[in-house]
N, C-alpha and C positions, 0 to 999 in steps of 0.2 A: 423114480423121479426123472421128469426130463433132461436136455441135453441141456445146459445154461441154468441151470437149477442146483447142480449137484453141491452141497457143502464143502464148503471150503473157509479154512482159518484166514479170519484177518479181512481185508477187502477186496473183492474178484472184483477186478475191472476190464478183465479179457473181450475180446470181438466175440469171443461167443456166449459171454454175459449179453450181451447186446443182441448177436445175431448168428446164433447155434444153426439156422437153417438152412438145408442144402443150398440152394441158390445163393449163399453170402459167402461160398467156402472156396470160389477162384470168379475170378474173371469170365473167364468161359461160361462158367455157371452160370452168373450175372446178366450175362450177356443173352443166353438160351431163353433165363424166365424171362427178360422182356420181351422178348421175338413173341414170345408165350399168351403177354397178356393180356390181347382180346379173349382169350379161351378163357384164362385161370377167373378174369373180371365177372364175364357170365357164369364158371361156377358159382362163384362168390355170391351174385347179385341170386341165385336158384335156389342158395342155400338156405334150409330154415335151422336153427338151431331145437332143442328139446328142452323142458325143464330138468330132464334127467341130468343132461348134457351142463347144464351150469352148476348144476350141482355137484357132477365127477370133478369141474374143471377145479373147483378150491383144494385138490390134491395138487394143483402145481406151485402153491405157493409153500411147499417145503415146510411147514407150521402151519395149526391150526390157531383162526382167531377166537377167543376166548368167550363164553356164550354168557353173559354179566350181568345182561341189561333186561328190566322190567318195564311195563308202559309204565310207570312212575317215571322210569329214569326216559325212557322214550319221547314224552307229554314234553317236560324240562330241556330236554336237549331238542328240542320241536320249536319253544317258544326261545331258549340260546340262541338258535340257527336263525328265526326271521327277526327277534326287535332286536334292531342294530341301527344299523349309520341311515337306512330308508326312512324310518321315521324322523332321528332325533335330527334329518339334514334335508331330506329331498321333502317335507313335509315343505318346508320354508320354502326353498324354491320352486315348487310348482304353485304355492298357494299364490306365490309375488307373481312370476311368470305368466301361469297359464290359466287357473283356476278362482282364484280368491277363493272367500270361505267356502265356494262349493267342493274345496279340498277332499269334502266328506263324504261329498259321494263319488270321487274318484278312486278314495279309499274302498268305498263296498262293491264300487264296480270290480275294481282288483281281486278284491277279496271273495268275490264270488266264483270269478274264474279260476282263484285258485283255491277254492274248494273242491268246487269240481274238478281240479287234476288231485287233489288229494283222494278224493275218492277211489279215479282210475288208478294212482297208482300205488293204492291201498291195497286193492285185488291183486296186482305182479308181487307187490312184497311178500304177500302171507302164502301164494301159491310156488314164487321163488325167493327163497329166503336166503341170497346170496349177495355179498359184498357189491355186486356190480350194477346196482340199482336199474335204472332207464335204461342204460345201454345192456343189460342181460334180458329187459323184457322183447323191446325192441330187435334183437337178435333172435331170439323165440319167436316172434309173428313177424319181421318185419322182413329178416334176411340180416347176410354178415352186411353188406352193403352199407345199407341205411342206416345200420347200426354205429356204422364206423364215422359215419358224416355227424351222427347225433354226438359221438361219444366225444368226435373235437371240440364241438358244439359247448357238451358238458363240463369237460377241460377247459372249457375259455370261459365259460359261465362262472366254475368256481373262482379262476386266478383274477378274475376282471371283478366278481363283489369280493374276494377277499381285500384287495388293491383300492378297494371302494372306501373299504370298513375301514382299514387300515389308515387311510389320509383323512376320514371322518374325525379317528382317534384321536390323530393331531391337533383337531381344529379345537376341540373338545379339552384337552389335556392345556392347550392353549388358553382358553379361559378359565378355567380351576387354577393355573395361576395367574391370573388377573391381566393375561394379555390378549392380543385382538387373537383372531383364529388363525391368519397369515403369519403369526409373527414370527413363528418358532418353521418356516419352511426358507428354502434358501432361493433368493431369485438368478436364477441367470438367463442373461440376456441373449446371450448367442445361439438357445434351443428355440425352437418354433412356439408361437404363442397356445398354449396349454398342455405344455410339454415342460417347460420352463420354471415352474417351480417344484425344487426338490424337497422332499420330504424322509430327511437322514430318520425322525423319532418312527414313523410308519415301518421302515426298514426294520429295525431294532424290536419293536414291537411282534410284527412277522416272525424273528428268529425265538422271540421268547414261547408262542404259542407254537412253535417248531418241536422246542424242545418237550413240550408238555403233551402234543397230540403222541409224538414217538413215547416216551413212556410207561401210558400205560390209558385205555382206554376207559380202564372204571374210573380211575385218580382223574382221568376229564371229564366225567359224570359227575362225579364229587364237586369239583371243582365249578364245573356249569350250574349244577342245584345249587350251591349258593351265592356264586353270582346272579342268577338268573330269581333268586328271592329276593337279595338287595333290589335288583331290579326294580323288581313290579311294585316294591314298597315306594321305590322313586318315583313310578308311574304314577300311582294312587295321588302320592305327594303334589305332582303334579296340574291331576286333573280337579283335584281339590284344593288348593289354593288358587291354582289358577283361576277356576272361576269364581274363586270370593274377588277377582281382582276384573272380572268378566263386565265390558262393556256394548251392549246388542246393538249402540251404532256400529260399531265397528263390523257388523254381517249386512251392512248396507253399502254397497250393490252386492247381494248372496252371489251370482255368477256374472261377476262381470265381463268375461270372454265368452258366455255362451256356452253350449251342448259341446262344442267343438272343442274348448279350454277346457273341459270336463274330462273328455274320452285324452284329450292330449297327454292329462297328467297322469289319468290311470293307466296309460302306457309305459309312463316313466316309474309310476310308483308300483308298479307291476316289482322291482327291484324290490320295495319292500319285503316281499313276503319270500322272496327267492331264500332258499335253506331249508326250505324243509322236506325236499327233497334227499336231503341230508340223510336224514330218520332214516329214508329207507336201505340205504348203504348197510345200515347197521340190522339188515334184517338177521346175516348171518350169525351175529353176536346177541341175541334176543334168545331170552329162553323158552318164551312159548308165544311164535309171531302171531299165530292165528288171534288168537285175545289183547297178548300186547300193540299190534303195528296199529289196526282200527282205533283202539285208544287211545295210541300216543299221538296219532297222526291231526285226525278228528278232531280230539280234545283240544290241541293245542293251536290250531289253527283257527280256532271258532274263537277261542280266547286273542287269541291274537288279533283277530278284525276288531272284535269288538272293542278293544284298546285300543286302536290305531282309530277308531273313528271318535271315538272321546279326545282322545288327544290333539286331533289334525281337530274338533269345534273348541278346543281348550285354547289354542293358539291364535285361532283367527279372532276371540271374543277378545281376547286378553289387549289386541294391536291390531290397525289395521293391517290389512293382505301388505297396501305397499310400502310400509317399515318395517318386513321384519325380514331379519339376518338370514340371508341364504345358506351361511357358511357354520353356527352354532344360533339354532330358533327361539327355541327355549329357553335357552340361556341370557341370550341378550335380551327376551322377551321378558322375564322378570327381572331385570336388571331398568329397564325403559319404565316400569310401573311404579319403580322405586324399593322392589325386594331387592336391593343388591345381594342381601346374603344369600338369598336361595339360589341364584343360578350357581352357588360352587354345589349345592346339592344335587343341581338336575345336571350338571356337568360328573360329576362322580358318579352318578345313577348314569350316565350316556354312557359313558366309560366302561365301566362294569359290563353294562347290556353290549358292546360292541366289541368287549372282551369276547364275552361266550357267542357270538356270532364268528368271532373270529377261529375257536376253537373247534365251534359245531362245525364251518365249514372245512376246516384242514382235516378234521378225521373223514367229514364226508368222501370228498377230494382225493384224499391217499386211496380209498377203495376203491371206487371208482375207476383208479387208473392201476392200481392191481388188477381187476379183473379185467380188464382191457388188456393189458400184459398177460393174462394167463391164457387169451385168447391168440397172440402171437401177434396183432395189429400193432404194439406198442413192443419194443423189445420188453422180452421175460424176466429182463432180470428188476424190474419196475413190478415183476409178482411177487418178492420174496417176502416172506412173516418171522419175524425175528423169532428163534423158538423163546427165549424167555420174555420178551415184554408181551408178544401174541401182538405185535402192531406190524404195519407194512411201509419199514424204515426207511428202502429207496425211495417209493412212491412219494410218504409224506416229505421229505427232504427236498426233491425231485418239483414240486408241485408247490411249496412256498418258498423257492429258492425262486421261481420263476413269476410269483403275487407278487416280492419284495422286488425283483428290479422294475416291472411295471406300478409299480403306490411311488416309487421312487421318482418316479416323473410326470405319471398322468394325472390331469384334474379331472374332480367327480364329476362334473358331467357329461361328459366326453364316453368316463365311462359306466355310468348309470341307462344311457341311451343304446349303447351296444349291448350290456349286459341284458335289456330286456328283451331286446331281438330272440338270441339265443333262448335265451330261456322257455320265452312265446310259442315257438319255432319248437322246443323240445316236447313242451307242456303239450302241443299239437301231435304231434307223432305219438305220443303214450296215447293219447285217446284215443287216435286210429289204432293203435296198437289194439285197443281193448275190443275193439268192433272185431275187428280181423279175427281174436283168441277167440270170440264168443259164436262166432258165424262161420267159422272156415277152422275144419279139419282134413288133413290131408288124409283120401282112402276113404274118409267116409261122407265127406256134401260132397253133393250130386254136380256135374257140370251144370246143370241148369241153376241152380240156387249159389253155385261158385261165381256166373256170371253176373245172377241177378246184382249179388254181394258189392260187386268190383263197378256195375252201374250205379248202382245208389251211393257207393262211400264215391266217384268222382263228382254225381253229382251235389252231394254235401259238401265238397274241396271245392267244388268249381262255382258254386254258388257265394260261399263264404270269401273267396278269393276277390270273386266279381263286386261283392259288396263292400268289402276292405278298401281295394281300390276307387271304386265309385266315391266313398265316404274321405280316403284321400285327395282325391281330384275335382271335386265337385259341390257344390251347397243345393243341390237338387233333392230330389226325394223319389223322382217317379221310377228309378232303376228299383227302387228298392221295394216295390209292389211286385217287380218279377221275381228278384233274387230269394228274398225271404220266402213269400208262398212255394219255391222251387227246394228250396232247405225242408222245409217244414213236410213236405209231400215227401219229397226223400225219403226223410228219416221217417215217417209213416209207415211208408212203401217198405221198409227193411222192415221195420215193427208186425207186417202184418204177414208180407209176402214168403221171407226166407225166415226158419227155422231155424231156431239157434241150432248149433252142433256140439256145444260144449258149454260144461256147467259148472262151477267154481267148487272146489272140494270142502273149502273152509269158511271162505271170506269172499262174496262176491260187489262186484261196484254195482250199487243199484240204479233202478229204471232206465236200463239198455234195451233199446239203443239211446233213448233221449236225454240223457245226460251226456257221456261221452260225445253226442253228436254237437248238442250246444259247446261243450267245450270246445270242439274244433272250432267251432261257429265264432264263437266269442275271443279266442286268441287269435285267429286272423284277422278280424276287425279291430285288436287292440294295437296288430301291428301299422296297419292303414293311418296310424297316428305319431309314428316316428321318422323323426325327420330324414332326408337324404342321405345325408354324408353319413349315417350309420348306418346304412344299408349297403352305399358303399363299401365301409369297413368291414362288413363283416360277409359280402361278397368276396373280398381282397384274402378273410380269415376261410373261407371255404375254397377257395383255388388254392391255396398253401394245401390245404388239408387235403383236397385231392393229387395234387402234385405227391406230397407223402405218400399217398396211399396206394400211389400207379407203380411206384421207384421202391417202396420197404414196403410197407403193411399190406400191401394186395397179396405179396409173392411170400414173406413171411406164415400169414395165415394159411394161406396155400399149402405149402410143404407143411406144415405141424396137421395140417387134416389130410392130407397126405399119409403123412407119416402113422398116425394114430389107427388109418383105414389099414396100413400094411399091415402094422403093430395086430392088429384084429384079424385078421387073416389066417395069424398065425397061432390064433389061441381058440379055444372051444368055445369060448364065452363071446358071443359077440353084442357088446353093451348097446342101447338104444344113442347112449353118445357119439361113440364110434361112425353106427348107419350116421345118424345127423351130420357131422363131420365132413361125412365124403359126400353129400350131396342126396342122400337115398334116405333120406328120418322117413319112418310113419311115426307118428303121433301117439303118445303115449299119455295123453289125456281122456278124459272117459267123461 
């Protein structure tokens, strides 16, 4: 067991809980790795990590997590993690806003993009069936680097939709008792405008689904299955009264913003579907990923669009685009028709659903940043697994402790518009990811077909980039005769020219390159649709993140592969982790 790992009664909350690594242990030290860190950066940035390599590393969380879960339980905790506060909230606000009834096809646009990242990141689950989801695949093709930028990326994604869900809940718990959706948050006047209303019951809420991710990870399976059936009976309920109460002027003007109000919402509604990335966190606790992750993944996500797009034509038929509630849709939507009693039912059915969103996301969440901590980028002691609950009690504590002061003061859409950057931005990097595993082996593609590689995936970046922007900037069309014929040839040119180098043991994502290419394709053009000021935010969230990473996480990771290469030096065994570690992995895929 490593240094900062070691058992100890009661609570360790020592510096070297935190920061066991040479470089943290004087001044001097401190002072040497900086001087250091152009060298240790381009380690880092050279580094590839191994499958094997993520798989030794869940030996540093002192406890094994406990292996429980079936694609039954997989599917359920799939549809938990996405129908939450995107449907029963941002459905109403993009419809009034951006969209009108063409709501619906903002929803399939979304829904398609992020099918195709389930796919790709179907393939990293079932081949690495490890707690650390994106940031362990991404680390395996991408480098420590990239990984590290992603993995803030994924930390802010969880805390910012938990903090989403969480003030949804409010709004929602607010009308099931017969008050407006504001009425139960507190205003103060002296914080900046949408920052300013506090929400104490979101906080509270947070600490309950705290207690219950810690533990015990089946008892939130349990608990997700039958939230998550109430649910869909609310759903049904829903879409079938709703439309006995369905009036077809009201889809008169179908897109009244245009192509443009279209792609806007499904940039925002992109938030919807975010969680089910979740699932894959839980590869390590799955008892048999290969057959489970495809079907849990899959399954629940095809279910889920196709809800979402029933729902979002339920809404628009029931009232028009511009009267309905931004803040509970639903709700006040049969309430306007003159069902008063049913909105306590679609309000207890929101509830419920935003419950198990809020649970799938805090177990996600906790792993994710354990395995980041067993990596050394996050202090280690954010790796620990309690040996009897088998959960990761720092991490989850650590990670809704940090959702509850952001729900405490941020309004959704503030943070529905950053949370989908991220996410877009992540969902982007796994598909590169998957190109990179499929085509590039180290030791064995050839430098000619390593180059070819590295031309074609910039020009698919550089293409999809060009047309995001253009599609930002512009109401033209003719960029778009270069950029696309330029994508499409690309990905061709990959398809025909280089040779795969590696082939999927159990579970592969299929028709590669051209799915994963369009994913990249289709998530930067979703970005090309959100507005400024969250691009600046989450510019501001990525300088923090490298500032961290120059000052701890660079110099941290450092010394632990470091150290692990000395560790190796000195034993007869030298593991395929180890080489990876210090900079020298070949490839242990076939």
């Amino acid at each position: 067991m490593e240094a900062g790992l070691t058992k100890r009664r009661g609570c360790s909350c020592t510096k070297d809980d935190f920061f066991p690594e040479e470089s943290f242990q004087s001044i001097n030290n401190y002072v040497k790795a900086l001087k250091q860190t152009p060298v240790r950066l381009l380690d880092r940035m050279l580094t590839r990590s191994n499958v094997q390599a993520e798989l030794d590393a869940k030996a540093r969380s002192g406890g094994s997590m406990k292996k429980t879960l079936s694609w039954w339980d997989l599917m359920w905790f799939g549809m938990g993690a996405v129908i939450g506060a995107g449907i029963f909230v941002l459905t109403g606000l993009e419809a009034r806003e951006d969209a009108g009834p063409a709501v619906v096809l903002s929803y399939a646009v979304s829904g398609l993009s992020a099918m195709l990242s389930v796919f790709c990141y179907t393939e990293f689950a079932v081949e690495i069936p490890v707690a650390g989801g994106s940031f362990a695949y991404l680390r395996v093709e991408l480098g420590d680097f990239v990984a590290f930028i992603a993995a803030g990326n994924i930390l802010l994604e969880y805390v910012i939709g938990g903090a989403a869900v969480a003030r949804s809940w409010t709004s929602y718990f607010a009308t099931l008792c017969n008050h407006k959706p504001e009425s139960f948050r507190i205003h103060a006047n002296g914080l900046p405008d949408g920052y300013n209303h506090l929400d104490p019951i979101a906080v509270a809420v947070v600490a309950a689904i705290c207690l219950c991710a810690v533990y015990s990870t089946k008892a939130s399976s349990r608990f997700n299955y039958v939230a998550s059936v109430i649910h869909l009976i609310v759903i049904v309920f829903i879409i079938v009264c709703g439309l006995i109460k369905a009036d077809t002027s009201n889809y008169t003007p179908f897109a009244p913003f245009g192509p443009r109000g279209i792609f806007k919402a499904s940039a925002v509604l992109f938030f919807a579907y975010v969680g089910f990335d979740a699932v894959s966190t839980m590869a390590e606790e799955t008892k048999n990923p290969a057959k489970d992750i495809p079907i849990g993944l899959v399954g629940s996500m095809t279910i889920t669009t196709l809800l979402y797009c029933l729902l979002a034509i339920t809404l628009c038929l029931m009232q028009p685009y511009g009267m309905i509630d931004v803040d509970a849709p639903f709700s006040r939507a049969f309430e306007l028709v003159g069902w008063n009693w049913a909105k306590y039912i679609v309000a207890a059915g929101a509830l419920k659903g935003m419950t198990s969103v809020l649970l799938v996301g805090a177990v996600g969440q906790a792993r994710y940043l354990t395995h980041i901590a067993r990596t050394h980028m996050m202090p280690p002691w954010f790796a620990k697994v309690h040996e009897k609950t088998g959960t990761p009690i720092n991490a989850t504590i650590a990670m809704l402790t940090a959702t509850a002061i952001i729900c405490f003061f941020t309004k959704l859409d503030i943070l529905s518009n950053l949370l989908s950057i991220s996410t877009l931005f992540i969902f982007m990097l796994v598909a590169l990811a998957i190109l990179v595993r499929r085509y590039y082996v180290s030791g064995e593609t050839t430098i000619q077909n390593r180059n070819k590689l590295i031309a074609f995936i910039l020009l698919i970046l550089g293409s999809s980039i060009v047309t995001s922007i253009y599609w930002a900037l512009s109401d033209g069309w003719i960029a778009y005769c270069i950029t696309v014929p330029i994508w499409l040839l690309s990905t061709a040119a990959l398809w025909m020219l280089v040779p795969q180098a590696c082939s999927p043991k159990l579970w592969g994502t299929p028709f590669v390159p051209w799915l994963p290419s369009a994913s990249i394709a289709i998530n930067i053009f979703l970005l090309g649709s959100i507005d400024k000021d969250s691009f600046i935010r989450f510019g501001v969230w990525t300088l923090l993140l490298l500032c961290y990473y120059f000052l701890f996480g660079l110099h941290a990771s450092y010394d632990n592969a470091m150290a692990i290469q000395v560790k190796t030096t000195t034993t007869e065994d030298n593991t395929p982790y180890e080489n990876a570690e210090s900079g020298e992995t070949t490839s242990t895929r076939s």
